[in-house]
C-alpha positions in Angstrom: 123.1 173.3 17.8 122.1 176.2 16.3 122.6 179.6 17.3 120.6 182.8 17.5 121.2 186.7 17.9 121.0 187.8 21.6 120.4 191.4 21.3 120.3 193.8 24.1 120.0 197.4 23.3 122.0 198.0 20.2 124.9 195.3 21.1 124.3 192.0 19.8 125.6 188.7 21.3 125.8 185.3 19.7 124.7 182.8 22.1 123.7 178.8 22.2 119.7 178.2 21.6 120.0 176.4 25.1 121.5 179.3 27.1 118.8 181.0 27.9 117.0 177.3 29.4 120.5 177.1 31.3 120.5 181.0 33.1 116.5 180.7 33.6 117.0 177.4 35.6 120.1 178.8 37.6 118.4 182.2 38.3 115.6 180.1 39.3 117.4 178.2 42.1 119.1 181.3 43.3 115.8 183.1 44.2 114.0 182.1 46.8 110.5 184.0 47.7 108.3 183.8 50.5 105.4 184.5 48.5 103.9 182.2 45.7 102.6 184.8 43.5 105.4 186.7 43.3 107.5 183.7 42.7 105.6 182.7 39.8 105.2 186.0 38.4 109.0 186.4 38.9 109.9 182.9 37.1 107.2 184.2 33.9 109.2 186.8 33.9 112.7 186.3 33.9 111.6 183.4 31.2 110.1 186.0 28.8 113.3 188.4 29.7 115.0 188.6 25.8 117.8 191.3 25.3 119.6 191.4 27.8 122.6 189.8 29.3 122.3 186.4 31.6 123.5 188.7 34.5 121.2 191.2 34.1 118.1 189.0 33.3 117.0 188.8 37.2 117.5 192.0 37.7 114.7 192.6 34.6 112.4 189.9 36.3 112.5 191.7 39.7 112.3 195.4 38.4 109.1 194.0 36.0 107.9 192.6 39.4 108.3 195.6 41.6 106.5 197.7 39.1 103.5 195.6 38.5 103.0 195.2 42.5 103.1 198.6 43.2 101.1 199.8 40.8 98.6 196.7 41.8 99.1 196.8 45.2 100.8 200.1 46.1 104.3 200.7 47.2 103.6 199.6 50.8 102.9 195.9 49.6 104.8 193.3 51.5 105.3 191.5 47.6 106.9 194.9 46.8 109.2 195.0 49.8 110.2 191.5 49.3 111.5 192.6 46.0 113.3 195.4 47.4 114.9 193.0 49.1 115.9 190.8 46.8 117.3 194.1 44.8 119.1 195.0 47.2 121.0 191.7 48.2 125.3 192.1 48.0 124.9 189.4 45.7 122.4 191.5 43.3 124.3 194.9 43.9 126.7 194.7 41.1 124.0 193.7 38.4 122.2 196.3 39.6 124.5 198.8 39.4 124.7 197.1 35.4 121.5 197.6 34.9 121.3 201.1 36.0 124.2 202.1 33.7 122.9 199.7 30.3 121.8 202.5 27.2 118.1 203.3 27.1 118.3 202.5 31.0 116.5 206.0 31.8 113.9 205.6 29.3 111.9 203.5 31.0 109.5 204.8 33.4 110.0 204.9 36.8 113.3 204.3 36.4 114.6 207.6 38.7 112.8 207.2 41.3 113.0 203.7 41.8 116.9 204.1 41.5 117.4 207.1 44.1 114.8 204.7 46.7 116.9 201.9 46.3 120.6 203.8 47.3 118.9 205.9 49.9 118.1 201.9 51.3 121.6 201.0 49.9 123.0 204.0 51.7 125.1 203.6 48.5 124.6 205.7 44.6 123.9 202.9 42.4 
């Protein structure tokens, strides 16, 4: 099989064609939403998620969903606390913590605030 470049913010990774098809389908099964639209806009996502580590690529998919439901909905939306949640699982907190420290991390927008609301909820610095 062939194999194409991987890159994710100036360090590039060499990785199977059919890797990406493997972590979608595994991140997939590991998430588990209450609501239909923000299960579907989560799996669009994290298959359109390029440039970043397999670890990190749910943690792109969930951001990407926070963000469009609070802008859409407001930050009081149950879709965007059922994200939150998801965020802040023990089983998400390490990649989260990844993402958080990546380069180009604080460039995007709402990338502060979003990060000091989630460790006051954390009652942990991520």
């Amino acid at each position: 099989m062939g194999m194409k470049p991987f890159v994710c913010k100036a360090v590039q990774v060499w990785r199977p064609e059919w890797a990406s098809l493997v972590n979608a389908v595994h991140f997939k099964r590991d998430m588990n939403f209450t609501d239909p639209k923000l299960r579907k806009y989560y799996e669009a996502n994290l298959a359109e998620v390029s440039g970043c580590p397999a670890e990190l690529r749910s943690i792109s998919a969930l951001i990407a969903a926070h963000d469009t439901f609070q802008m859409l909905e407001g930050p009081h939306s149950r879709r965007v606390h059922e994200v939150i949640q998801h965020l802040l699982l023990p089983s998400a907190r390490a990649a989260l913590r990844l993402w958080y420290k990546r380069p180009g991390a604080s460039d995007m927008p709402n990338t502060a605030e979003l990060k000091t609301h989630l460790s006051q909820l954390a009652g942990e610095s991520l």
